[in-house]
N, C-alpha and C positions, 0 to 999 in steps of 0.2 A: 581408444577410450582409456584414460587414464585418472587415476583417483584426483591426481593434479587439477586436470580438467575440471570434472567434477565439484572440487571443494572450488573455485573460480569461478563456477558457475552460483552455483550455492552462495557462498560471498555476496557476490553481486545483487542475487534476490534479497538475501538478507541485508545489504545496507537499504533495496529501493522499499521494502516493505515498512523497515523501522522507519523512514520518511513516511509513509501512509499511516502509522502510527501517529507520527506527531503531529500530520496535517488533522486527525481525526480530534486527536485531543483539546489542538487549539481551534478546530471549529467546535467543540461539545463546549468547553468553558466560553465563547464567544458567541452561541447563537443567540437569539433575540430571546427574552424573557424565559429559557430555558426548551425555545420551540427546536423540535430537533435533536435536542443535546441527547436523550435519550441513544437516537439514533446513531449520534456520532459517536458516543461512549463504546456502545454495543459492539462500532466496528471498531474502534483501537482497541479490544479486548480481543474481538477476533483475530484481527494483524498482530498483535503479541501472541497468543497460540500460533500463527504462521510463521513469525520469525521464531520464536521457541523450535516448533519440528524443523526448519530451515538450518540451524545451530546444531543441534543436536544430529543431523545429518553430516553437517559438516564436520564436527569433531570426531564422528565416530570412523571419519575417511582421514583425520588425521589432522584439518583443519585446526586453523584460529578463529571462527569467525570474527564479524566486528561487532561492536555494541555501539555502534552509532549510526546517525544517517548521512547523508551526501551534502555536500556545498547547497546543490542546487539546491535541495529539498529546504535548506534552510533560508535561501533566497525567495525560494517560493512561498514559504511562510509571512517573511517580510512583505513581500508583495500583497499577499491576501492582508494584514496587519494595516496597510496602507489603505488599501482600497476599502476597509470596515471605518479608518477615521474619512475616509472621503465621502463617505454616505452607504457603503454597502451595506446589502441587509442579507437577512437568510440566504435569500435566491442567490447572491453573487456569491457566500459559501458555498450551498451545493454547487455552480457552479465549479468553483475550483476544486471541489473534493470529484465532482466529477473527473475533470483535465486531468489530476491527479490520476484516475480508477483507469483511467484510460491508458496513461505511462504505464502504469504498473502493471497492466492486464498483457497490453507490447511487450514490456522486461519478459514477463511469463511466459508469452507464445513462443518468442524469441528462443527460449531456452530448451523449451519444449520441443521446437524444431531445429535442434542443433544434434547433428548426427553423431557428433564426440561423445556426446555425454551417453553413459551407461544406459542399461534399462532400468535397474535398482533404482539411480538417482531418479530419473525421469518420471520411478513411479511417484516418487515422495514431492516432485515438483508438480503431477499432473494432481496430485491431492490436493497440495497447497493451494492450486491454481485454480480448484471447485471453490474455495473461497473467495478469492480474487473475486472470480466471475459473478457471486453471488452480492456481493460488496458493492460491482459495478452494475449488474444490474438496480439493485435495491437505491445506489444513488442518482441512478437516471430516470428512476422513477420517481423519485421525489422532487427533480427537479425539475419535471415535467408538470407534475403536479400544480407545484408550487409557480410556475411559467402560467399555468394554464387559468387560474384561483387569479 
Protein backbone atom coordinates (compact mmCIF):
# COMPACT_ATOMS: atom_id res chain seq x y z
CA UNK A 1 0.00 0.00 0.00
CA UNK A 2 1.58 3.04 -1.07
CA UNK A 3 0.55 6.64 -1.15
CA UNK A 4 1.49 6.39 -4.96
CA UNK A 5 -1.09 3.89 -5.31
CA UNK A 6 -3.55 5.49 -3.58
CA UNK A 7 -3.34 9.15 -5.26
CA UNK A 8 -3.82 6.64 -8.90
CA UNK A 9 -6.41 5.37 -7.65
CA UNK A 10 -8.09 8.70 -6.47
CA UNK A 11 -7.11 10.32 -9.81
CA UNK A 12 -8.86 7.93 -11.67
CA UNK A 13 -12.15 8.35 -9.64
CA UNK A 14 -11.79 11.94 -9.90
CA UNK A 15 -11.42 12.20 -13.76
CA UNK A 16 -14.56 9.29 -14.10
CA UNK A 17 -16.84 11.37 -11.61
CA UNK A 18 -15.92 14.95 -13.30
CA UNK A 19 -17.47 13.03 -16.56
CA UNK A 20 -20.70 12.40 -14.42
CA UNK A 21 -20.46 15.82 -13.65
CA UNK A 22 -20.77 17.07 -17.11
CA UNK A 23 -23.07 14.26 -18.25
CA UNK A 24 -25.38 15.60 -15.38
CA UNK A 25 -24.98 19.13 -16.45
CA UNK A 26 -25.71 18.67 -20.12
CA UNK A 27 -28.72 16.50 -19.41
CA UNK A 28 -30.16 19.36 -16.76
CA UNK A 29 -29.64 22.22 -19.61
CA UNK A 30 -31.16 19.59 -22.33
CA UNK A 31 -34.06 18.06 -20.75
CA UNK A 32 -37.49 18.52 -22.10
CA UNK A 33 -39.32 21.86 -20.99
CA UNK A 34 -37.09 21.86 -17.85
CA UNK A 35 -38.63 18.13 -16.78
CA UNK A 36 -35.87 16.57 -14.80
CA UNK A 37 -33.41 19.33 -14.98
CA UNK A 38 -34.14 19.79 -11.31
CA UNK A 39 -32.98 16.31 -10.90
CA UNK A 40 -30.03 16.34 -13.02
CA UNK A 41 -28.80 19.78 -11.47
CA UNK A 42 -29.14 18.17 -7.88
CA UNK A 43 -26.63 15.39 -9.04
CA UNK A 44 -23.83 17.54 -10.68
CA UNK A 45 -23.85 19.43 -7.38
CA UNK A 46 -23.54 16.17 -5.81
CA UNK A 47 -20.61 14.73 -8.12
CA UNK A 48 -18.86 18.13 -7.59
CA UNK A 49 -18.76 17.57 -3.57
CA UNK A 50 -17.47 14.05 -4.70
CA UNK A 51 -14.84 15.13 -6.76
CA UNK A 52 -14.21 18.12 -4.36
CA UNK A 53 -13.50 15.27 -1.16
CA UNK A 54 -11.74 13.00 -4.07
CA UNK A 55 -9.10 16.08 -4.64
CA UNK A 56 -8.74 17.06 -1.46
CA UNK A 57 -7.84 13.33 -0.70
CA UNK A 58 -5.47 13.30 -3.23
CA UNK A 59 -3.49 16.38 -2.50
CA UNK A 60 -3.23 15.73 0.98
CA UNK A 61 -1.31 12.11 -0.17
CA UNK A 62 0.77 14.45 -2.26
CA UNK A 63 -1.33 14.24 -5.41
CA UNK A 64 -2.00 16.60 -8.53
CA UNK A 65 -5.31 15.72 -9.22
CA UNK A 66 -6.95 16.48 -12.60
CA UNK A 67 -9.62 19.20 -13.34
CA UNK A 68 -10.86 17.46 -16.22
CA UNK A 69 -12.79 14.57 -17.55
CA UNK A 70 -11.90 11.52 -19.95
CA UNK A 71 -11.82 11.34 -23.88
CA UNK A 72 -14.47 8.93 -23.48
CA UNK A 73 -16.66 10.96 -21.22
CA UNK A 74 -16.57 13.54 -23.84
CA UNK A 75 -17.46 11.14 -26.73
CA UNK A 76 -20.23 10.00 -24.67
CA UNK A 77 -21.61 13.47 -24.48
CA UNK A 78 -21.32 13.72 -28.29
CA UNK A 79 -23.25 10.80 -28.64
CA UNK A 80 -26.15 11.61 -26.25
CA UNK A 81 -25.87 15.38 -28.25
CA UNK A 82 -26.57 13.28 -31.45
CA UNK A 83 -29.01 11.08 -30.38
CA UNK A 84 -31.28 14.32 -28.67
CA UNK A 85 -31.00 15.91 -32.53
CA UNK A 86 -32.13 12.40 -33.75
CA UNK A 87 -35.40 12.55 -31.82
CA UNK A 88 -34.34 11.69 -28.23
CA UNK A 89 -36.37 12.67 -25.55
CA UNK A 90 -36.02 12.52 -21.61
CA UNK A 91 -36.17 8.78 -21.40
CA UNK A 92 -33.21 8.30 -23.90
CA UNK A 93 -31.21 10.86 -21.23
CA UNK A 94 -31.98 8.97 -18.38
CA UNK A 95 -31.20 6.34 -20.27
CA UNK A 96 -27.62 7.48 -20.65
CA UNK A 97 -27.22 9.08 -17.27
CA UNK A 98 -28.10 5.69 -16.32
CA UNK A 99 -25.10 3.72 -18.52
CA UNK A 100 -23.17 6.37 -17.34
CA UNK A 101 -24.22 5.67 -13.11
CA UNK A 102 -23.55 2.28 -13.95
CA UNK A 103 -19.58 2.90 -15.27
CA UNK A 104 -19.05 4.91 -12.56
CA UNK A 105 -20.63 2.90 -9.72
CA UNK A 106 -17.94 -0.31 -11.69
CA UNK A 107 -14.78 2.60 -11.41
CA UNK A 108 -15.98 2.60 -7.44
CA UNK A 109 -16.42 -1.11 -6.75
CA UNK A 110 -13.32 -1.56 -8.53
CA UNK A 111 -11.43 0.56 -6.24
CA UNK A 112 -13.01 -0.44 -3.44
CA UNK A 113 -11.97 -3.93 -4.02
CA UNK A 114 -8.31 -3.43 -4.80
CA UNK A 115 -6.24 -4.79 -2.04
CA UNK A 116 -3.38 -1.96 -2.55
CA UNK A 117 -5.10 0.79 -1.60
CA UNK A 118 -4.85 1.79 2.18
CA UNK A 119 -7.74 1.57 4.69
CA UNK A 120 -7.58 5.57 5.19
CA UNK A 121 -8.19 6.01 1.40
CA UNK A 122 -10.71 3.22 1.12
CA UNK A 123 -12.67 4.91 3.82
CA UNK A 124 -12.91 8.33 1.86
CA UNK A 125 -13.74 6.26 -1.31
CA UNK A 126 -16.39 3.84 0.40
CA UNK A 127 -18.06 7.61 1.50
CA UNK A 128 -17.75 8.85 -1.88
CA UNK A 129 -19.27 5.66 -3.16
CA UNK A 130 -22.73 6.18 -0.81
CA UNK A 131 -23.21 8.83 -3.23
CA UNK A 132 -22.50 7.05 -6.28
CA UNK A 133 -25.01 4.54 -5.27
CA UNK A 134 -27.50 6.94 -4.27
CA UNK A 135 -27.08 8.78 -7.90
CA UNK A 136 -27.50 5.44 -9.42
CA UNK A 137 -30.17 4.22 -7.77
CA UNK A 138 -32.28 7.68 -7.92
CA UNK A 139 -31.55 7.36 -11.86
CA UNK A 140 -32.82 3.99 -12.32
CA UNK A 141 -35.76 4.90 -10.86
CA UNK A 142 -36.68 7.52 -12.76
CA UNK A 143 -35.98 5.88 -15.74
CA UNK A 144 -38.20 3.20 -14.92
CA UNK A 145 -40.70 5.48 -14.23
CA UNK A 146 -40.58 7.24 -17.08
CA UNK A 147 -40.31 3.61 -19.26
CA UNK A 148 -43.27 2.54 -17.51
CA UNK A 149 -45.66 6.43 -17.90
Amino acid sequence: MSKMHDTAKLDDLIVTTIDSVRGYEYSAEHAEAGRHATFFAEMAEERLAVVDRLQRASHALGGTPADYGSVAGTVHRRIEALRRVLGGDDAALLSEIERGEDYLKEEFERALDDAHVSDATRDIIRDCYASVRRGHDRARALRETERAA
